[in-house]
C-alpha positions as CSV (number, residue, x, y, z in Angstrom):
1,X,-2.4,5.3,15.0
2,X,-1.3,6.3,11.9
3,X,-2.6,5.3,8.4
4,X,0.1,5.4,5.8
5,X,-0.7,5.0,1.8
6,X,2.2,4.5,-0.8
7,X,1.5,6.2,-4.5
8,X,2.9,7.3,-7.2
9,X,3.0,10.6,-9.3
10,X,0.7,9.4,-12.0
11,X,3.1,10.0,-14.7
12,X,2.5,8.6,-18.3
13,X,4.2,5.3,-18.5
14,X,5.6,5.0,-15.1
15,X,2.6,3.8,-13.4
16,X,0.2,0.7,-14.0
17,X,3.3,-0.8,-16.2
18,X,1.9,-3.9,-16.4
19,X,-1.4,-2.5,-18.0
20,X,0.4,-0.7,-20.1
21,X,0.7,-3.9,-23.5
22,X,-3.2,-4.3,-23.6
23,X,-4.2,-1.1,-22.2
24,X,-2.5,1.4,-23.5
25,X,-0.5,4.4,-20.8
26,X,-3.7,6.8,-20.9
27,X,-5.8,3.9,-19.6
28,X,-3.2,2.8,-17.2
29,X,-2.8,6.4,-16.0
30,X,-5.9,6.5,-15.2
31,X,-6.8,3.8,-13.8
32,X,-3.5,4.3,-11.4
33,X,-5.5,7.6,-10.2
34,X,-8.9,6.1,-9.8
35,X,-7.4,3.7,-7.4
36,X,-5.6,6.4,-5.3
37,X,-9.1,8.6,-5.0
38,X,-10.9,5.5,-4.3
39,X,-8.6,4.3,-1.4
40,X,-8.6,8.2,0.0
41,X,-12.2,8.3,-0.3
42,X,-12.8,5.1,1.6
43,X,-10.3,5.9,4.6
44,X,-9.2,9.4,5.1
45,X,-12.3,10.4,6.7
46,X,-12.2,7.7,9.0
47,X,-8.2,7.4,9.8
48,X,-5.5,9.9,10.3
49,X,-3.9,9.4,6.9
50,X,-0.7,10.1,5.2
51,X,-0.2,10.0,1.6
52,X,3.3,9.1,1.1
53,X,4.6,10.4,-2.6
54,X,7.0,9.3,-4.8
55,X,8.5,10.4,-6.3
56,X,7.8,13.9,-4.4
57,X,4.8,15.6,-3.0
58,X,4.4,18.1,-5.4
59,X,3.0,16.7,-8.4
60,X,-0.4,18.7,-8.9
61,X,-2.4,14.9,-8.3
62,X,-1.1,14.7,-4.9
63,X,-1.8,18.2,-4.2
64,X,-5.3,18.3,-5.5
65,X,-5.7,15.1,-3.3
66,X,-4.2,16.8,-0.2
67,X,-7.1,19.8,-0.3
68,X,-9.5,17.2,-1.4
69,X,-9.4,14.8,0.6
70,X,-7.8,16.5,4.5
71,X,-4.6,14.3,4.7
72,X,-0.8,14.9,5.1
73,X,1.6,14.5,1.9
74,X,5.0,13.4,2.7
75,X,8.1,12.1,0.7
76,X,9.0,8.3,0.1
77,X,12.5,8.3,0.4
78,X,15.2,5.3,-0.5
79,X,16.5,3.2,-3.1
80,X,13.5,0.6,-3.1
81,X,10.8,-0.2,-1.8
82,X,11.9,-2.1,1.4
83,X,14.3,1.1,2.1
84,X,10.6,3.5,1.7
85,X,8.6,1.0,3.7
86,X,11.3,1.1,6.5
87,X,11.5,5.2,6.0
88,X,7.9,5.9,6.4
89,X,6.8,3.3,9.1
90,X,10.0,4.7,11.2
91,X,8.7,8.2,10.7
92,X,5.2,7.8,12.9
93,X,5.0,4.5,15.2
94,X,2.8,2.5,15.7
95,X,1.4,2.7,11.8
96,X,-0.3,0.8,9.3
97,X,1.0,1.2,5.5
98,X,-0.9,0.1,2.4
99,X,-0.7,0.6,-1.4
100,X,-2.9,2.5,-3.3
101,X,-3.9,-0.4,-5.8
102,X,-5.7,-2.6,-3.1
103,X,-10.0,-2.3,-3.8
104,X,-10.7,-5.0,-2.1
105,X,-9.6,-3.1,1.2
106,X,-12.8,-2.3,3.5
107,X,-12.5,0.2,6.2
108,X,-12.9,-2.9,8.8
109,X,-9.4,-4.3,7.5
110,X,-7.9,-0.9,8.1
111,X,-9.4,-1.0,11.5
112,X,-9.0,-5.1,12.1
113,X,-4.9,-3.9,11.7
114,X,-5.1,-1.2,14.6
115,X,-6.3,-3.4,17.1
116,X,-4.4,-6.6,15.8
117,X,-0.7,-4.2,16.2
118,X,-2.4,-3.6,20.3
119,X,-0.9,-7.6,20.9
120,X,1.4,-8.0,18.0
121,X,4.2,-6.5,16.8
122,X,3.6,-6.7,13.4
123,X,0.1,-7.6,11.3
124,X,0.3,-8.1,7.5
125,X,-2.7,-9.0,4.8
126,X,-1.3,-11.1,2.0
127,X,-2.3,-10.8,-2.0
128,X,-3.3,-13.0,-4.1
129,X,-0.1,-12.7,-6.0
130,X,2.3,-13.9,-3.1
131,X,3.1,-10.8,-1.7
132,X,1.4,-8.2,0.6
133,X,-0.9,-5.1,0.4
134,X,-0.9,-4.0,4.1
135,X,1.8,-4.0,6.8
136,X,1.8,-2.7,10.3
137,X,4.3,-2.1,13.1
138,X,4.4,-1.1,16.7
139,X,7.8,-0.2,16.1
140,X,10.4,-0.5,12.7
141,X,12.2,-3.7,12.5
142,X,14.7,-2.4,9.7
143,X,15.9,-5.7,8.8
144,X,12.2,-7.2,7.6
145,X,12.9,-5.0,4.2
146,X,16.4,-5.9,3.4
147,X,17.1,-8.6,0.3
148,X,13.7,-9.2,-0.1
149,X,12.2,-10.0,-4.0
150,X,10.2,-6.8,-4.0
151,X,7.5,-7.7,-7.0
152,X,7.9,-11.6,-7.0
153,X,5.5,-13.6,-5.8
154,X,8.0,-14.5,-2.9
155,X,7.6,-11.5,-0.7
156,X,5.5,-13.1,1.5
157,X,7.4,-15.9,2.0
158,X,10.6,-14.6,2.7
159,X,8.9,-12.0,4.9
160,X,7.3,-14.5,7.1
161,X,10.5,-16.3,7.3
162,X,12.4,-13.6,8.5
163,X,9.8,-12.8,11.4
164,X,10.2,-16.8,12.4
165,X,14.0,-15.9,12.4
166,X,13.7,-12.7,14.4
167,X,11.3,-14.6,16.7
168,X,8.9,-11.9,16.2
169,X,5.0,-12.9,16.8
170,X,2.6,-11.2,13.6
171,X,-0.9,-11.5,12.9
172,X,-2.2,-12.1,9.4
173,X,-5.4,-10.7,8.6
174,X,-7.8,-12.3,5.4
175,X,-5.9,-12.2,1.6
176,X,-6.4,-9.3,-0.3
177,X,-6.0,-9.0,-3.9
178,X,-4.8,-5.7,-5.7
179,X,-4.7,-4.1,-9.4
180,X,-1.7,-5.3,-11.5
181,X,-3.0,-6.8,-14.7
182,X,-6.1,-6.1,-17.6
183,X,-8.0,-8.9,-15.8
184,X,-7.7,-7.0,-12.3
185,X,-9.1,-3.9,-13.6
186,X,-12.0,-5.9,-15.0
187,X,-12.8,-7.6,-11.4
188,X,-12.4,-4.1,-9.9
189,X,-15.0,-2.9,-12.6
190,X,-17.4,-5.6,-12.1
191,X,-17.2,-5.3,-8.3
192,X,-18.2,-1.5,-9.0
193,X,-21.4,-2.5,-10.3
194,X,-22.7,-4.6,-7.8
């Protein structure tokens, strides 16, 4: 199976947005890259791992993280982020895909998804905020990513909903919380030091 990580090129003000007011976009920046090495550290030794780019593969980040690190860089393509969830999970079945911005991920989770997608067709962990940082299929089901609030804290919801509509059986795995906000980066940091 087939580990799959969503990131992007860690461009000055296009990353870490939401940091951005109280942070400033250097801070943001940077924190956006610390998560990345951190969740390549934890799993790409461990998983067969593909770092999916956007908006390419060839910003020198990625590329520095593809010799550091052993993994495969490929393109996100589509127009949002339910059309590149669909695109990437399609590409390699059965897969697991995850953000970058998740620190609360433990290898076990990563491995807990594998052997949940052996019985179910799809496995999700939900956030804190309503949506989710991890989805896994055996196979795409295209129509899980269309008109859903990417970004709201509705994602979930309307995703389960449209698995009780398909009549498609998931497991969910413990919530996760991920990096959007000042107070997030300060939970990540204090986790750091324990």
């Amino acid at each position: 199976m087939i580990l799959q990580i969503f990131a992007k090129a860690p461009e000055l003000g296009k990353v870490k947005t939401r940091l951005i007011p109280k942070l400033g976009e250097k801070v943001a920046t940077d924190v956006h890259k610390q998560l990345v090495k951190h969740c390549l550290q934890q799993f790409s030794g461990l998983f067969t791992t593909q770092l999916w780019c956007a908006p390419n593969q060839f910003h020198p980040f990625f590329q520095a993280c593809e010799t550091e690190f052993d993994i495969s860089l490929r393109c996100q393509q589509g127009a949002d982020l339910g059309e590149r969830m669909a695109y990437a999970l399609n590409s390699s079945s059965p897969a697991v895909l995850i953000g970058s911005d998740c620190p609360s991920f433990k290898p076990q989770i990563i491995r807990d998804a594998f052997t949940a997608l052996q019985d179910n067709p799809v496995v999700l962990a939900p956030a804190e905020d309503g949506g989710y940082v991890l989805i896994g299929m055996q196979r795409v089901l295209p129509t899980l990513f269309i008109d859903i609030p990417w970004g709201t804290s509705q994602v979930l919801t309307k995703t389960r909903e449209r698995l009780h509509d398909l009549d498609v059986r998931w497991k969910e795995l413990p919530t996760q919380w991920d990096v959007d906000y000042p107070e997030d980066v300060k939970r990540w940091n204090k986790e750091k030091t324990l």
